[in-house]
PDB file of N, H, CA, C and O in Angstrom:
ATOM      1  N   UNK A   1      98.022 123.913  89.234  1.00  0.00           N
ATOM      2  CA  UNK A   1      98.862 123.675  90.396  1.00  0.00           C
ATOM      3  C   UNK A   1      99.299 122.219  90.434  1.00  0.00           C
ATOM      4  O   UNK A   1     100.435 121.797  90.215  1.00  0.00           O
ATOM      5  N   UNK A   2      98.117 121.458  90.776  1.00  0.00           N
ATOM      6  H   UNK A   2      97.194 121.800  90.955  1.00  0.00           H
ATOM      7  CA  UNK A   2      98.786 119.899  91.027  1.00  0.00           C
ATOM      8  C   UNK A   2      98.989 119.227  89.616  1.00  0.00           C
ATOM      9  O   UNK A   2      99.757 118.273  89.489  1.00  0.00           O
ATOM     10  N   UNK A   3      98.091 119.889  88.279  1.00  0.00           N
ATOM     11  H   UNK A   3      97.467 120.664  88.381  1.00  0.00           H
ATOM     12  CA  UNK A   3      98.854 119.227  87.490  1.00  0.00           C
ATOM     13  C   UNK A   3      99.987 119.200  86.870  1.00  0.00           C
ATOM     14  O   UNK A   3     100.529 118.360  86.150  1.00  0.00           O
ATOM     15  N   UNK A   4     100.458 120.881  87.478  1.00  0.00           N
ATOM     16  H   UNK A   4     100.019 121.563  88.062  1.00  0.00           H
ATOM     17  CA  UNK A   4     102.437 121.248  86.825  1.00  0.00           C
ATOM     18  C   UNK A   4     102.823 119.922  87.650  1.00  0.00           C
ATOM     19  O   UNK A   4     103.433 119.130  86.931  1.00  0.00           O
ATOM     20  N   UNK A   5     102.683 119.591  88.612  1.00  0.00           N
ATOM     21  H   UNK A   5     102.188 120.235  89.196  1.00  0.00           H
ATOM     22  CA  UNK A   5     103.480 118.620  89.662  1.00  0.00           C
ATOM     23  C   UNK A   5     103.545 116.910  89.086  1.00  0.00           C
ATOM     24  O   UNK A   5     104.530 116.172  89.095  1.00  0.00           O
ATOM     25  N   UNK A   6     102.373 116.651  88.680  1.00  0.00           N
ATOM     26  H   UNK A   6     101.572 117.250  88.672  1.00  0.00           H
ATOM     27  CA  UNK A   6     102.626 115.341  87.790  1.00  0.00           C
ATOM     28  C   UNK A   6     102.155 115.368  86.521  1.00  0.00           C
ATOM     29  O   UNK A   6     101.181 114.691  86.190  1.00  0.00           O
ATOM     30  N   UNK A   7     102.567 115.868  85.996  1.00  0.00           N
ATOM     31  H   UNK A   7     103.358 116.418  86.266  1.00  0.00           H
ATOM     32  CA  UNK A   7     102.631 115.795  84.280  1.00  0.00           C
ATOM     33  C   UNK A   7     102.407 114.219  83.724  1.00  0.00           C
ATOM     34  O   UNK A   7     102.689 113.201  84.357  1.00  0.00           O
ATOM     35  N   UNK A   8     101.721 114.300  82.134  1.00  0.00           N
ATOM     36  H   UNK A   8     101.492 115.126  81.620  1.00  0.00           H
ATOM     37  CA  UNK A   8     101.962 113.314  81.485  1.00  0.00           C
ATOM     38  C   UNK A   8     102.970 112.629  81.719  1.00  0.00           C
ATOM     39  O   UNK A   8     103.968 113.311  81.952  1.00  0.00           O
ATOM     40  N   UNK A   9     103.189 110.942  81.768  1.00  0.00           N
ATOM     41  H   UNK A   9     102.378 110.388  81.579  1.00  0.00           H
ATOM     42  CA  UNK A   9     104.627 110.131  81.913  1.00  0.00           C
ATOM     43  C   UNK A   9     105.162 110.366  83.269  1.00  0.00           C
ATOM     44  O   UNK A   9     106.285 109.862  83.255  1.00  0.00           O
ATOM     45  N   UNK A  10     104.988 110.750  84.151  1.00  0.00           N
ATOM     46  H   UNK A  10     104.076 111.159  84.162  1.00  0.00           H
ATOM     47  CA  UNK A  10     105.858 111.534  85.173  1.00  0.00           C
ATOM     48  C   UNK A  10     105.486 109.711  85.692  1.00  0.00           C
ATOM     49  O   UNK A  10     104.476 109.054  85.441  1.00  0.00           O
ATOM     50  N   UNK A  11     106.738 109.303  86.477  1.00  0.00           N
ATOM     51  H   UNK A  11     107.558 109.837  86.682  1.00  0.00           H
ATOM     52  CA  UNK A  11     106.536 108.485  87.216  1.00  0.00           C
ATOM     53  C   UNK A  11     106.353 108.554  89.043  1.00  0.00           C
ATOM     54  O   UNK A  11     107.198 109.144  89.718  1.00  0.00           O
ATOM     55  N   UNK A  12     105.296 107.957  89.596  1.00  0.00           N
ATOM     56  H   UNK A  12     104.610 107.478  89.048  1.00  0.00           H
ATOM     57  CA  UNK A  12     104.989 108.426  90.690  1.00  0.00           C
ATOM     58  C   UNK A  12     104.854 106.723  91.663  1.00  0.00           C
ATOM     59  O   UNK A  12     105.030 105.569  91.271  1.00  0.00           O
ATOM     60  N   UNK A  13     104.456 107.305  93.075  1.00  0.00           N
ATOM     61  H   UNK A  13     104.312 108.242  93.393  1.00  0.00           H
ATOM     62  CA  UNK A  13     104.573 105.937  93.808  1.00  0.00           C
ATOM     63  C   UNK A  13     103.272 106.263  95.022  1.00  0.00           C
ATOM     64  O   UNK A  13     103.196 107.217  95.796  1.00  0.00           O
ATOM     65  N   UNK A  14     102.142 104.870  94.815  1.00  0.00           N
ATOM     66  H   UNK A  14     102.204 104.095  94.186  1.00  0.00           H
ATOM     67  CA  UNK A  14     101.306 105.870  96.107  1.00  0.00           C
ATOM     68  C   UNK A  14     101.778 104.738  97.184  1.00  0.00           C
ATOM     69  O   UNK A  14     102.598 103.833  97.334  1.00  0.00           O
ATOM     70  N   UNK A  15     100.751 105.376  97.797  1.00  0.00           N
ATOM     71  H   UNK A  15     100.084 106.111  97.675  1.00  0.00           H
ATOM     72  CA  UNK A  15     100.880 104.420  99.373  1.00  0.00           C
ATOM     73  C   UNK A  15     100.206 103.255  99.133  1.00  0.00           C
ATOM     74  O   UNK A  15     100.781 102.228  99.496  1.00  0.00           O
ATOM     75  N   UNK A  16      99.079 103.144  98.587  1.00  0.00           N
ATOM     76  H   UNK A  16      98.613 103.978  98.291  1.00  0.00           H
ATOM     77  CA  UNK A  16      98.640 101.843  98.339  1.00  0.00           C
ATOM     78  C   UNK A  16      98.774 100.920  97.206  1.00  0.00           C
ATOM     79  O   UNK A  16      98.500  99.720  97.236  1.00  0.00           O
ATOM     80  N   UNK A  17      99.234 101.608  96.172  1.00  0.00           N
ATOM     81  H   UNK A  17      99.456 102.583  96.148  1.00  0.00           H
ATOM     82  CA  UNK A  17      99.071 101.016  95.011  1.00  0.00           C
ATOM     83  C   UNK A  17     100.654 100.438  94.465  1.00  0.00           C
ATOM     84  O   UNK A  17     101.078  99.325  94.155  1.00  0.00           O
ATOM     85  N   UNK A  18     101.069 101.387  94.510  1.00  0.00           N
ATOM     86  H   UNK A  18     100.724 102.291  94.762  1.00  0.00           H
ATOM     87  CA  UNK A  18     102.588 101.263  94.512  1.00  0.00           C
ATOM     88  C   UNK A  18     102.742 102.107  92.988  1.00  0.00           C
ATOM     89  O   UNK A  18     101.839 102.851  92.606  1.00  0.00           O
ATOM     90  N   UNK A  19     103.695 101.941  92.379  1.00  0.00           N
ATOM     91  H   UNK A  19     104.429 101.337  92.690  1.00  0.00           H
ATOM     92  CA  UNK A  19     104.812 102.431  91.656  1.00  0.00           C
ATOM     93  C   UNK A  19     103.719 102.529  90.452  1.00  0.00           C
ATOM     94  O   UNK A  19     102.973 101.558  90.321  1.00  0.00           O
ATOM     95  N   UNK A  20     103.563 103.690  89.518  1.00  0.00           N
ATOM     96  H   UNK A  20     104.169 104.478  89.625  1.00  0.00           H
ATOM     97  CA  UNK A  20     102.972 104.310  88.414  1.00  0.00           C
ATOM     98  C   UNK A  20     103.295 105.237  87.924  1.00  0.00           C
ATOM     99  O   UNK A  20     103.939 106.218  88.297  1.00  0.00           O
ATOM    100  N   UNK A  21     102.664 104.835  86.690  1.00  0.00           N
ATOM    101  H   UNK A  21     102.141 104.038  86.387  1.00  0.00           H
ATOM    102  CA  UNK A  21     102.788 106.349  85.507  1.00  0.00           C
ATOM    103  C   UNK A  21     101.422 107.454  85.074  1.00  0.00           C
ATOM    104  O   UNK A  21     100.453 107.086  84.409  1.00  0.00           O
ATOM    105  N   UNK A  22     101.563 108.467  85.469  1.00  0.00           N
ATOM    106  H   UNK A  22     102.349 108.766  86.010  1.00  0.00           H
ATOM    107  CA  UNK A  22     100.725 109.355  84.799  1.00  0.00           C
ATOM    108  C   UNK A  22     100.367 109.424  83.428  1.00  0.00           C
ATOM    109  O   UNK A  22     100.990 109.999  82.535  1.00  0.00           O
ATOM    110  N   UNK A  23      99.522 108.916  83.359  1.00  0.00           N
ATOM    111  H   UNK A  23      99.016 108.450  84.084  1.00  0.00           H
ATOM    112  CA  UNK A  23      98.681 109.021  82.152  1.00  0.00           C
ATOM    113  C   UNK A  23      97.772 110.632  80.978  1.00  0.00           C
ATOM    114  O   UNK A  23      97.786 111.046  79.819  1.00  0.00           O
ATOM    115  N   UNK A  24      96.980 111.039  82.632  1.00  0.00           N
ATOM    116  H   UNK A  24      96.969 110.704  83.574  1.00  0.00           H
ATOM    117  CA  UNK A  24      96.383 112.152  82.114  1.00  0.00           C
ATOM    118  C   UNK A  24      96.817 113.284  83.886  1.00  0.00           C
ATOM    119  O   UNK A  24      97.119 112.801  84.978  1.00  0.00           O
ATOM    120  N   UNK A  25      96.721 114.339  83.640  1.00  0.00           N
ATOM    121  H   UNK A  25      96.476 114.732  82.753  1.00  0.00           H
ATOM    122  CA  UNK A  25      96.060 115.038  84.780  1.00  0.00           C
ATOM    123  C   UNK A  25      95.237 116.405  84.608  1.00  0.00           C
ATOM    124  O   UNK A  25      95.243 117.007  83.534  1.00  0.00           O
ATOM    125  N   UNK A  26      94.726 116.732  85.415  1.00  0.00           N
ATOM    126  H   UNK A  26      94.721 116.244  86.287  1.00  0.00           H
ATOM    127  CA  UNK A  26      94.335 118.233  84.959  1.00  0.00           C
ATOM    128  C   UNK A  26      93.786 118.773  87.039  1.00  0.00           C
ATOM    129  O   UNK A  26      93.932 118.032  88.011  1.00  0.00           O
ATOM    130  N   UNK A  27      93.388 119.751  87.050  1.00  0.00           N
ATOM    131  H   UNK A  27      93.269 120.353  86.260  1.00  0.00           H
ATOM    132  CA  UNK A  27      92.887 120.719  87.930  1.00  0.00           C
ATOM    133  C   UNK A  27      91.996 119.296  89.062  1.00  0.00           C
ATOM    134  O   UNK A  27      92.080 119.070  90.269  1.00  0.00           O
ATOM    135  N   UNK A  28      91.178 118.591  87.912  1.00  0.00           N
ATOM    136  H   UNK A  28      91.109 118.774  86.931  1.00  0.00           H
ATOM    137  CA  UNK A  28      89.898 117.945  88.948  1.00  0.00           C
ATOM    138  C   UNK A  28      90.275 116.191  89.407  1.00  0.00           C
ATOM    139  O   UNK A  28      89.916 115.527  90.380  1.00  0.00           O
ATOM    140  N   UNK A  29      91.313 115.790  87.993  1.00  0.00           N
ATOM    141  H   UNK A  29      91.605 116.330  87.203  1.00  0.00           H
ATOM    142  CA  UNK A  29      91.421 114.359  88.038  1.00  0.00           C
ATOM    143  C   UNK A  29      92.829 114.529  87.359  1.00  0.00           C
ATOM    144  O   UNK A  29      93.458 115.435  86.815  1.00  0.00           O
ATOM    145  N   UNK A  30      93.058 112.809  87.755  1.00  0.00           N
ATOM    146  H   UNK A  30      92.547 112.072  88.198  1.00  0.00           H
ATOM    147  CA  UNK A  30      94.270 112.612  87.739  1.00  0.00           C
ATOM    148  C   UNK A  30      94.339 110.682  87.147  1.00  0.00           C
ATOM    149  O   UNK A  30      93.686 109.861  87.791  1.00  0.00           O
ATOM    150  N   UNK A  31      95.032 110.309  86.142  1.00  0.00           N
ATOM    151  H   UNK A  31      95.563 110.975  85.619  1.00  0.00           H
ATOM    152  CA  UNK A  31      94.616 109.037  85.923  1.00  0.00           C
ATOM    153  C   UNK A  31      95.773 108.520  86.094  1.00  0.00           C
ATOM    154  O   UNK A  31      96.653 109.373  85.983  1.00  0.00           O
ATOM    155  N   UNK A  32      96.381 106.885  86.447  1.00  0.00           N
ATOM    156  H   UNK A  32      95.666 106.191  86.537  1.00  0.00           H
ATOM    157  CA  UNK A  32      97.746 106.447  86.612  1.00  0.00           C
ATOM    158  C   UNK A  32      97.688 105.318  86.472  1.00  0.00           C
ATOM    159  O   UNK A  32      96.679 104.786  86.934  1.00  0.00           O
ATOM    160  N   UNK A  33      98.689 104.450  85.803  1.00  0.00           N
ATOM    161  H   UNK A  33      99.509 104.882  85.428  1.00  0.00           H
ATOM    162  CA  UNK A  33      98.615 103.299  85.393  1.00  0.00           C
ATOM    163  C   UNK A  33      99.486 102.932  86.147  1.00  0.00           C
ATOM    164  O   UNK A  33     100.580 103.493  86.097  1.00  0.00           O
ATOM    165  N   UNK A  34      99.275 102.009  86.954  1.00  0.00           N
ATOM    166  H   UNK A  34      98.386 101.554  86.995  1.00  0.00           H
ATOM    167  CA  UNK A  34     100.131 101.267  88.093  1.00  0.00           C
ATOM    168  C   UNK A  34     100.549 100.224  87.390  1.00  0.00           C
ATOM    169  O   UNK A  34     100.067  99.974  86.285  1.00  0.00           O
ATOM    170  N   UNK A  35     101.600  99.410  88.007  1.00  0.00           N
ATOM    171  H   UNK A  35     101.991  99.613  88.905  1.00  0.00           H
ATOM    172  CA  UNK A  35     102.209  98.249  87.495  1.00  0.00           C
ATOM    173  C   UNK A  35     101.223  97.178  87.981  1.00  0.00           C
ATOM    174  O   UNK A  35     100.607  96.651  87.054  1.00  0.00           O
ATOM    175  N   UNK A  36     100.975  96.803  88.999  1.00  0.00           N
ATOM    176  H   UNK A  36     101.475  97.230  89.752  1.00  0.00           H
ATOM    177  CA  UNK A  36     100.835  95.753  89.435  1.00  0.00           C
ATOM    178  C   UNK A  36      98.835  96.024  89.633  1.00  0.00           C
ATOM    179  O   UNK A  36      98.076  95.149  90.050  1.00  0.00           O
ATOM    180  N   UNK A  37      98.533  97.026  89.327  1.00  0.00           N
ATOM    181  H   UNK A  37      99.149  97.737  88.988  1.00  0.00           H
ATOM    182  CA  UNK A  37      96.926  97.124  89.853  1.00  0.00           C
ATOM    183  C   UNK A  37      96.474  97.919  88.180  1.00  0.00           C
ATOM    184  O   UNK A  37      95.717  97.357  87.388  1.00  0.00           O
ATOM    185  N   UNK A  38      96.650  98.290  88.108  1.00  0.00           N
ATOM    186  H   UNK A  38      97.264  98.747  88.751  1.00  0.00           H
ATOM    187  CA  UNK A  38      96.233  98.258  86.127  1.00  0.00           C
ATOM    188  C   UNK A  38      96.008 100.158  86.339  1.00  0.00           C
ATOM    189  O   UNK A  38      96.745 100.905  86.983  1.00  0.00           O
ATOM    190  N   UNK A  39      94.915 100.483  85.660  1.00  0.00           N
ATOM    191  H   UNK A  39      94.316  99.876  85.137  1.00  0.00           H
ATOM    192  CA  UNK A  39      94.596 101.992  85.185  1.00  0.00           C
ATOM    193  C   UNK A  39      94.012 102.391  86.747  1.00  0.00           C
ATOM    194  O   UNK A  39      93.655 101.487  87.503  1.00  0.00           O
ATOM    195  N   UNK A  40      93.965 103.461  87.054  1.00  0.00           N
ATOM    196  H   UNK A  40      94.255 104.195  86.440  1.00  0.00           H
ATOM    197  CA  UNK A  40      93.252 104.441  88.540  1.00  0.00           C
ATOM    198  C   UNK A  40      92.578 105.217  87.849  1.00  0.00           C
ATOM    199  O   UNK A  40      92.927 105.202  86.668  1.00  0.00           O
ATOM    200  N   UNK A  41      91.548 106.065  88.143  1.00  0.00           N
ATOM    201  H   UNK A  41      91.265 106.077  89.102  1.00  0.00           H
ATOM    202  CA  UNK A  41      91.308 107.497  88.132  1.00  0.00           C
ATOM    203  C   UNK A  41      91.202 107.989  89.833  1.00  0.00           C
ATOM    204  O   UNK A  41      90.965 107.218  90.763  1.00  0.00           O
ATOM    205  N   UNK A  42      91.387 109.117  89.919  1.00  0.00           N
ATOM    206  H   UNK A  42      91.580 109.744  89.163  1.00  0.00           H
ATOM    207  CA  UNK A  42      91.485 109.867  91.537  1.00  0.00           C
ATOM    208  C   UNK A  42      91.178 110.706  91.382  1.00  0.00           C
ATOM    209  O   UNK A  42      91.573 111.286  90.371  1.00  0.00           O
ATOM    210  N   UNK A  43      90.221 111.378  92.315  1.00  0.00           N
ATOM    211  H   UNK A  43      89.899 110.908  93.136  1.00  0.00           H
ATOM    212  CA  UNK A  43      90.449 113.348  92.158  1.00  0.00           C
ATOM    213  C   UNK A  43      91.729 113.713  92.490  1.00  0.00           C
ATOM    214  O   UNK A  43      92.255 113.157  93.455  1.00  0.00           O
ATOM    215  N   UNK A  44      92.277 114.479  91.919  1.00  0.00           N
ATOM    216  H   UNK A  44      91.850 114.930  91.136  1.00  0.00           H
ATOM    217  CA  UNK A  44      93.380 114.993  92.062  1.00  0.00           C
ATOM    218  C   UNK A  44      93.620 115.536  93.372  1.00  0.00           C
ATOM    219  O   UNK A  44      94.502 115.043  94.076  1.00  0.00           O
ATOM    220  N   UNK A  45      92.830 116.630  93.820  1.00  0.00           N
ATOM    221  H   UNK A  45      92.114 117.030  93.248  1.00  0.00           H
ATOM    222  CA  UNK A  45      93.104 117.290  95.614  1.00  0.00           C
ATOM    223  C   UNK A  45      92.776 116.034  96.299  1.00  0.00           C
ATOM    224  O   UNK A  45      93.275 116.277  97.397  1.00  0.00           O
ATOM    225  N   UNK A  46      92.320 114.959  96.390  1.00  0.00           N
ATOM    226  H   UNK A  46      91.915 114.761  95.498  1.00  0.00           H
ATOM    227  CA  UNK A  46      92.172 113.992  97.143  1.00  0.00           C
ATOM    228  C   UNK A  46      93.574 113.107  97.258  1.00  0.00           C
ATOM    229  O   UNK A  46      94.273 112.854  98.239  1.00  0.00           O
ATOM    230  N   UNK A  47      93.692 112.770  95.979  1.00  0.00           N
ATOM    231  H   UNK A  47      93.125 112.975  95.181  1.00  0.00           H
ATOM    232  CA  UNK A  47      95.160 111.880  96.205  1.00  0.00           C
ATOM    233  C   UNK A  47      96.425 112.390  96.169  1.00  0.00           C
ATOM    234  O   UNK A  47      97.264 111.490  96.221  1.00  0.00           O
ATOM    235  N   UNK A  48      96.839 113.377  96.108  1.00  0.00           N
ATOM    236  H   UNK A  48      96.158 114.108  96.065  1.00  0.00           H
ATOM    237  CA  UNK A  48      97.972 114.367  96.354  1.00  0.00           C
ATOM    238  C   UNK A  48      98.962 113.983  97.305  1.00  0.00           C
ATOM    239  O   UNK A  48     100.167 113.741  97.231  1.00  0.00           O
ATOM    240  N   UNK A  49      97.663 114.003  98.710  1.00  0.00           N
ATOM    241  H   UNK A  49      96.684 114.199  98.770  1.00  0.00           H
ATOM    242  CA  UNK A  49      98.875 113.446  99.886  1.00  0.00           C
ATOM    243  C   UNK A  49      99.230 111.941  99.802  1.00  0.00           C
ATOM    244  O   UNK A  49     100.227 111.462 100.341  1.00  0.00           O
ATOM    245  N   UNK A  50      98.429 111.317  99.161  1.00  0.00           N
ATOM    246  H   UNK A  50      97.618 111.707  98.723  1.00  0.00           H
ATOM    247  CA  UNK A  50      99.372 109.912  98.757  1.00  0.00           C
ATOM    248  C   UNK A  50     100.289 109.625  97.758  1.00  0.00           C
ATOM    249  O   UNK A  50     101.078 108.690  97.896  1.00  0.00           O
ATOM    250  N   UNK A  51     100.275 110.314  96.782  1.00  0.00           N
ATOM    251  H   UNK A  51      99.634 111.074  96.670  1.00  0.00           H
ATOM    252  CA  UNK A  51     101.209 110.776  95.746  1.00  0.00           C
ATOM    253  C   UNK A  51     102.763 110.843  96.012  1.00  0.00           C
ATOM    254  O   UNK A  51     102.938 111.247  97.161  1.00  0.00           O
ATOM    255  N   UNK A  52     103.966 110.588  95.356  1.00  0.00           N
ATOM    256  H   UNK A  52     103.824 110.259  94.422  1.00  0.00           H
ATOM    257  CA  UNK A  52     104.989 111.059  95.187  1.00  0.00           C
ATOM    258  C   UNK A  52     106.278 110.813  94.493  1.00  0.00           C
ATOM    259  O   UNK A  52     106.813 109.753  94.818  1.00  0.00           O
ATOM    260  N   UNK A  53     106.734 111.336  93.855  1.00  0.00           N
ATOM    261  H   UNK A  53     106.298 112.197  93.590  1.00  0.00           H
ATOM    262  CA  UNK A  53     107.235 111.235  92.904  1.00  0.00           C
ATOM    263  C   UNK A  53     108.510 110.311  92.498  1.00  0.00           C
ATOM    264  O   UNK A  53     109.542 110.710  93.037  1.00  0.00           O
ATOM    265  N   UNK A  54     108.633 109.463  91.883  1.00  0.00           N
ATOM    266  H   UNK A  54     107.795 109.139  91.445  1.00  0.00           H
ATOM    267  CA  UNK A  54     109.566 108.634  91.995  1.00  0.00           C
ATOM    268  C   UNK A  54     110.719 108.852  90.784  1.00  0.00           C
ATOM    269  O   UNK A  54     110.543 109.421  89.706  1.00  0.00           O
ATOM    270  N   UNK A  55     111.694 108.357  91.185  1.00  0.00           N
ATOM    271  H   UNK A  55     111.837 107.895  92.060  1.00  0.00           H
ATOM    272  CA  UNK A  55     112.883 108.929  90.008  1.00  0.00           C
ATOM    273  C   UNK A  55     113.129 107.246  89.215  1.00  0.00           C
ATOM    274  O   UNK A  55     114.299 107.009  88.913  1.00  0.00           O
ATOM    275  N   UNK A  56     112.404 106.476  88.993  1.00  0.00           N
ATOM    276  H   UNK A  56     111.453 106.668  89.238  1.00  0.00           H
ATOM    277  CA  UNK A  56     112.745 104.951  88.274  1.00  0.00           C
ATOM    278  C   UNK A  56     112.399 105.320  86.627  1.00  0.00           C
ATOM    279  O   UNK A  56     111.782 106.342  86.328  1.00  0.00           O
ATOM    280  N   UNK A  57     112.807 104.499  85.781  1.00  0.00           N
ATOM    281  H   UNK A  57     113.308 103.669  86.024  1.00  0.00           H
ATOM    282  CA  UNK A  57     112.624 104.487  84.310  1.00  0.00           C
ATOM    283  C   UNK A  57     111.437 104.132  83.920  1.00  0.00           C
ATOM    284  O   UNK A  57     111.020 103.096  84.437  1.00  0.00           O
ATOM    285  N   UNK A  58     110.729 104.677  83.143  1.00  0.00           N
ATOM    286  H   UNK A  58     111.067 105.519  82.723  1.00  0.00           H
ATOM    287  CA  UNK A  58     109.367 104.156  82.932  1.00  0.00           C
ATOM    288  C   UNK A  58     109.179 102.750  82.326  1.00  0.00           C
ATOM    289  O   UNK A  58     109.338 102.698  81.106  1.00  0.00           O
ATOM    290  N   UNK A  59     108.947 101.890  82.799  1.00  0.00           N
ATOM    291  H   UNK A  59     108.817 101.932  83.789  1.00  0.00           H
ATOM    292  CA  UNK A  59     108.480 100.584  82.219  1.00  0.00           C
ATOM    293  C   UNK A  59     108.500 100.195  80.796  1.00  0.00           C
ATOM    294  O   UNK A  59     107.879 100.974  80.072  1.00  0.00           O
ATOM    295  N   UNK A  60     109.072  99.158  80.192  1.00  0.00           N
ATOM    296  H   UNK A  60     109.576  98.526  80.780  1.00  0.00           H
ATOM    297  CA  UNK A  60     108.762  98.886  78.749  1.00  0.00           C
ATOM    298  C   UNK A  60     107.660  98.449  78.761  1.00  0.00           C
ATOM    299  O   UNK A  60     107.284  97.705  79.667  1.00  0.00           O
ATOM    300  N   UNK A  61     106.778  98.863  77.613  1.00  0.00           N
ATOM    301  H   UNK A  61     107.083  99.467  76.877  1.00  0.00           H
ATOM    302  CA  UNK A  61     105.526  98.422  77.217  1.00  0.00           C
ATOM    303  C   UNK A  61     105.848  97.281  76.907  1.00  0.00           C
ATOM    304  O   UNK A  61     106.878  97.059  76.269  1.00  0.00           O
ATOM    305  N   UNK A  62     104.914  96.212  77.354  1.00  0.00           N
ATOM    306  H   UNK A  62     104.078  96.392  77.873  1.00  0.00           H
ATOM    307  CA  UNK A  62     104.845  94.724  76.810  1.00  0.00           C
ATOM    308  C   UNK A  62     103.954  94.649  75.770  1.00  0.00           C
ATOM    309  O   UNK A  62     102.807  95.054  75.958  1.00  0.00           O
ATOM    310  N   UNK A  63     104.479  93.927  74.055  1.00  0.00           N
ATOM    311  H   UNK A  63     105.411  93.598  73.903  1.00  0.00           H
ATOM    312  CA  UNK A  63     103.336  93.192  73.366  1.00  0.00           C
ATOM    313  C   UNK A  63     102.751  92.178  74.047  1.00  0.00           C
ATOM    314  O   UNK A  63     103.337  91.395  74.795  1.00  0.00           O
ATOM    315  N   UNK A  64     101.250  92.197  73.711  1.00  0.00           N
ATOM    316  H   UNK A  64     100.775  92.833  73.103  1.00  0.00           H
ATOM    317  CA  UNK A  64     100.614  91.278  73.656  1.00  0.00           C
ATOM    318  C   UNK A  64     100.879  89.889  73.203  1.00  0.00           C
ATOM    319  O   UNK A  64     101.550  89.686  72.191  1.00  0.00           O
ATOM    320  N   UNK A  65     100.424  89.010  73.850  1.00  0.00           N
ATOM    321  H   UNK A  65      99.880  89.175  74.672  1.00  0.00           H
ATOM    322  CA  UNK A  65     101.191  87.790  72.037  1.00  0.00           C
ATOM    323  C   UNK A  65     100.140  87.059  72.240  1.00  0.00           C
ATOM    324  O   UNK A  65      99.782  86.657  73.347  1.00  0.00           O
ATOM    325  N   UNK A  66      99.540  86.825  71.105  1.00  0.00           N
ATOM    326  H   UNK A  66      99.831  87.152  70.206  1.00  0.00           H
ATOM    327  CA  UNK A  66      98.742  86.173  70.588  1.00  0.00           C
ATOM    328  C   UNK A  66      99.123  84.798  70.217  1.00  0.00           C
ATOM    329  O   UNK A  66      99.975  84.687  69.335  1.00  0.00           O
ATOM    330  N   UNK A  67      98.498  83.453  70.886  1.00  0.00           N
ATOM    331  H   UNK A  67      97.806  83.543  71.602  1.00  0.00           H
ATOM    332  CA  UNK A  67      98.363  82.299  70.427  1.00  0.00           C
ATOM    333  C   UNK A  67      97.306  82.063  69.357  1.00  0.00           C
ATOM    334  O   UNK A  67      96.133  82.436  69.347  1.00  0.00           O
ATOM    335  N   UNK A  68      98.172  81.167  68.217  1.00  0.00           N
ATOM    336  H   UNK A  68      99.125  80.864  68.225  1.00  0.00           H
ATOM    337  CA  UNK A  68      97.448  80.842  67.057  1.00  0.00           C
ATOM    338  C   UNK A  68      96.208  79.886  67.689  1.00  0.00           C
ATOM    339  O   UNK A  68      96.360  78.865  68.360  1.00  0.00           O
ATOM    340  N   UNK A  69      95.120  80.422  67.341  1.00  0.00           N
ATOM    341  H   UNK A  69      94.996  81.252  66.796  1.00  0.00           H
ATOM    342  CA  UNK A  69      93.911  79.093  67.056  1.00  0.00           C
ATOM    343  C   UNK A  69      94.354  78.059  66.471  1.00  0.00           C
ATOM    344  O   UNK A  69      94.998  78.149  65.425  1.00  0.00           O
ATOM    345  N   UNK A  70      94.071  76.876  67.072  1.00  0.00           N
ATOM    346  H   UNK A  70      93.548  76.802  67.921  1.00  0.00           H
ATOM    347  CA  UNK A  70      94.008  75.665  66.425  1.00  0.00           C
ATOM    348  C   UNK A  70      92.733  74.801  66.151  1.00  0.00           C
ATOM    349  O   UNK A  70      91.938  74.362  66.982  1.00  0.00           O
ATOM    350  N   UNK A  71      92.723  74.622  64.422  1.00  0.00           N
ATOM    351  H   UNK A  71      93.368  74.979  63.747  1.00  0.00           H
ATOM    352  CA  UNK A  71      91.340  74.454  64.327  1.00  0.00           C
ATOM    353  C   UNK A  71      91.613  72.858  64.187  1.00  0.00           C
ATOM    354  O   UNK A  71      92.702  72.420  63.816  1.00  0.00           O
ATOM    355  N   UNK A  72      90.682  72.170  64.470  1.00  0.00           N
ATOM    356  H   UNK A  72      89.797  72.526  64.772  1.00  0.00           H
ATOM    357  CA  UNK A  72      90.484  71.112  64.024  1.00  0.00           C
ATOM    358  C   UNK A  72      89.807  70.191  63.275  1.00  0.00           C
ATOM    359  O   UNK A  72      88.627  70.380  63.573  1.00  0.00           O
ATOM    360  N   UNK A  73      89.856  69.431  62.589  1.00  0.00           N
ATOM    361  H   UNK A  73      90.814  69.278  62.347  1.00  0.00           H
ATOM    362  CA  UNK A  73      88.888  68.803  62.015  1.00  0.00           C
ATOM    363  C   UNK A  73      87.993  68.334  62.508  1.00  0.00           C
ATOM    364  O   UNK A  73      88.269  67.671  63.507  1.00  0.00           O
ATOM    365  N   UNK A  74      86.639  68.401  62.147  1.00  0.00           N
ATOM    366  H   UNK A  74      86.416  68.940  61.335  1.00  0.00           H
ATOM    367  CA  UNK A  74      85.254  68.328  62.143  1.00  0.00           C
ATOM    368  C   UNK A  74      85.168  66.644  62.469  1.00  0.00           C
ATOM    369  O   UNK A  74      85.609  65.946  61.556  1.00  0.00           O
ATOM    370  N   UNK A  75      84.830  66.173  63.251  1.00  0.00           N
ATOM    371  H   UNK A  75      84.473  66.740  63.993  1.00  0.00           H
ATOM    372  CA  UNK A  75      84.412  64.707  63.451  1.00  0.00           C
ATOM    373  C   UNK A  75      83.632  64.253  62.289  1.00  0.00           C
ATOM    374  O   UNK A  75      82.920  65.231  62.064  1.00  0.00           O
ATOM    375  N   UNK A  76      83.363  63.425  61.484  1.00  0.00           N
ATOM    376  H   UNK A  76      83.942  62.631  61.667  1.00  0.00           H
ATOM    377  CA  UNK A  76      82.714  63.335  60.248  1.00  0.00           C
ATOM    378  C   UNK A  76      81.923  61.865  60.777  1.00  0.00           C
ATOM    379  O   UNK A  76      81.148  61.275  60.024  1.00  0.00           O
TER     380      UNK A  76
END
């Protein structure tokens, strides 16, 4: 039931968290990666009524970027 409703990728918006993507769902849980508050897990019948579905583009994934180490020479 609630997981036909947010599918993998589906983009959604809660009341507290704001604007996310579905990650996983199934029958008991539900996981969502918010923009601004990182990964959730929820029971699914619990967060439902805060749930809803938003029509925005899913976010570009950002690389990481890695700064080079800078080594230095050893005081001698």
């Amino acid at each position: 039931m609630a997981s036909n409703i947010f599918s993998q990728g589906a983009q959604v918006e809660h009341q507290k968290f704001g604007l996310g993507t579905v990650l996983s769902s199934s029958e008991e849980r539900i996981v969502i990666k918010f923009d601004d508050h990182g990964e959730k897990k929820f029971v699914t019948t619990m967060v439902m009524g805060s749930l809803k579905k938003s029509d925005r583009q899913p976010p570009a994934e950002k690389k990481g970027s890695r700064k080079k180490k800078v080594i230095t020479p050893a005081a001698v």
